[in-house]
C-alpha positions, -999 to 999 in steps of 0.1 A, spaced: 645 -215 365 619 -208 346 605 -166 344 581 -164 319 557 -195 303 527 -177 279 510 -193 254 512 -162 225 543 -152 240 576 -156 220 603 -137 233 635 -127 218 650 -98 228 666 -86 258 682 -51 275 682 -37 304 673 0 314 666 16 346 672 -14 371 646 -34 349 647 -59 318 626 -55 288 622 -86 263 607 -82 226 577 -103 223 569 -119 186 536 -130 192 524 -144 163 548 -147 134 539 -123 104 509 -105 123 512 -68 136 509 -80 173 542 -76 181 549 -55 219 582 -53 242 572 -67 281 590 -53 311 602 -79 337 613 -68 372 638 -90 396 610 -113 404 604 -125 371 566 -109 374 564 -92 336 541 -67 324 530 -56 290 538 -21 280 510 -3 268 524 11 237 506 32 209 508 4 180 522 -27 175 553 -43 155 550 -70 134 583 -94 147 602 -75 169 637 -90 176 666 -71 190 666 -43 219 684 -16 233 677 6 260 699 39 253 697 73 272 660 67 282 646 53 246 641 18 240 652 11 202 638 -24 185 645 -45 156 619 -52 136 622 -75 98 626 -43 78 625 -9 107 638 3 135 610 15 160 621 42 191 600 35 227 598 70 243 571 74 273 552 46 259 551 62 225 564 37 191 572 55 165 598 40 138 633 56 140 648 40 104 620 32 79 642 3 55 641 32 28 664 51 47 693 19 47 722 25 19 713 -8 3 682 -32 2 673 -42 36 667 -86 37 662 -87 77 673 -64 106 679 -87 135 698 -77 162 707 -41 180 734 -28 201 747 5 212 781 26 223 770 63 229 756 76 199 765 48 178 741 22 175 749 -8 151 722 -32 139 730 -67 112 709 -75 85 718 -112 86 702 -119 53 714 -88 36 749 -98 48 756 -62 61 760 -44 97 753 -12 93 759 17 119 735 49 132 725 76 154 699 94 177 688 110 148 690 81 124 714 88 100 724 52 90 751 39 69 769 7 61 798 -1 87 811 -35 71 796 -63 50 802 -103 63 783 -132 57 755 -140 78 764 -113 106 738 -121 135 743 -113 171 759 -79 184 777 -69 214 801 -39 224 824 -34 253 835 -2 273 855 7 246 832 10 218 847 -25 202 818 -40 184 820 -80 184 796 -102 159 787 -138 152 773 -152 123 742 -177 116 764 -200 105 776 -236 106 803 -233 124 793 -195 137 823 -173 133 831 -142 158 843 -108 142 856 -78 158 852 -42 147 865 -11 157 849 12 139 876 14 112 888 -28 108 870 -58 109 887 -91 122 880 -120 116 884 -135 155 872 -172 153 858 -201 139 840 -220 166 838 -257 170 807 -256 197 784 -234 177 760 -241 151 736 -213 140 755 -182 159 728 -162 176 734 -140 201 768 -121 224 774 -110 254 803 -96 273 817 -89 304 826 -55 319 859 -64 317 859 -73 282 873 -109 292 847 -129 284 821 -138 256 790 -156 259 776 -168 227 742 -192 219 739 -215 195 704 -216 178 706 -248 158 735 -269 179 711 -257 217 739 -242 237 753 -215 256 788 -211 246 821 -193 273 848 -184 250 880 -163 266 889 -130 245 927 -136 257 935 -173 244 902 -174 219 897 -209 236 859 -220 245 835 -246 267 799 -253 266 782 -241 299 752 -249 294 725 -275 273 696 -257 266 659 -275 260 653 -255 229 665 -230 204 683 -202 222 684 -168 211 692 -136 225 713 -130 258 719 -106 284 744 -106 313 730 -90 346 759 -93 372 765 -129 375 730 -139 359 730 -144 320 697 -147 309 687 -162 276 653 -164 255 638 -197 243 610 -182 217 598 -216 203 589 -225 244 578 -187 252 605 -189 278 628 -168 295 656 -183 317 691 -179 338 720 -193 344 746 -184 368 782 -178 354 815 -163 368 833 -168 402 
């Protein structure tokens, strides 16, 4: 089912807040036109009027009424239509190569600098410092429990775990190529991972580690987002955003 179909449009992001789903719109790659659209249950999407633009905006997360987005080097903050940037990269520890994806527990928020090889961990009132260094760490997801899960943009994509103290190495996988994008289950069961290069959506149980492909997509996937039974996924190169139905 197809939602979304613009010509400019190239969407990447996804979160939900507020019984709604807001996706991160590129537009056009290295231009400040970057926005964030808001999509209600009928797939109808509007363009929030913000007070500026961002130049690539990538990962999202709606926490405690403030939308927080990814941008190459920043982390902007959507408050009552207001953008203002949260994390300039001067603020990082170390030299920021390119923030990608967002996700929050609380007060934490995480976000991976894929290029920079780092995941790095920070609050409401910014505050950031290193959590872990892997290679290539791309996609982010947390459970109830605060456990952070990551998979790399690699060849085979590999999943880590992180508590907030260790990081485990979980898996190599033998279905992914180009690791892109998480998401969990409320019960913490289940993983569902993209795969930008090999064009997949990935199942993998958390108990025996073992995986299927669910789903061929038509294009390079890249974020996801579970919504009850309905995981949604962007296409960017198509300026698509789609569903598929999982679970029993």
């Amino acid at each position: 089912m197809i939602l979304l179909h613009l010509l400019a449009f190239r969407p990447e992001g996804l979160a939900l807040g507020d019984g709604s789903i807001y996706v991160t719109d590129m537009g056009e790659i290295n231009f400040y036109d970057g926005s964030v659209y808001v999509m209600g249950g009928s797939g109808k999407k509007e363009r929030l009027e913000l007070t500026g633009f961002m130049k690539d905006p990538k990962g999202i997360v709606y926490n405690r009424g403030i939308l927080f987005v990814v941008d190459e080097n920043a982390i902007w903050k959507v408050k009552n239509m207001s953008l203002s940037k949260h994390i300039h990269s001067r603020e990082f520890p170390g030299e920021v190569e390119f923030l990608r994806d967002i996700a929050a527990y609380g007060n934490r928020m995480y976000v991976s600098d894929v290029y920079g090889n780092a995941v790095y961990k920070f609050n409401f009132s910014g505050n950031v410092k290193l959590a872990f260094r892997i290679r290539r760490p791309n996609g982010l997801a947390v459970d109830s429990t605060g456990t952070l899960y990551v998979i790399t943009f690699t060849s085979p994509a590999v999943i880590y775990k992180f508590d907030g103290r260790d990081t485990v190495r979980l898996m190599e996988s033998n279905l992914l190529r180009g690791g892109y994008d998480l998401a969990i289950t409320p019960d913490g069961k289940t993983l569902y991972a993209t795969g930008y290069f090999s064009n997949n959506i990935v199942e993998i149980d958390l108990n025996s580690l073992t995986e299927r492909e669910i789903h061929r997509t038509e294009e390079h996937p890249a974020e996801l987002l579970l919504v009850n039974r309905k995981l949604y996924y962007t296409l960017p190169d198509a300026g698509k955003v789609r569903y598929i139905r999982v679970g029993r």
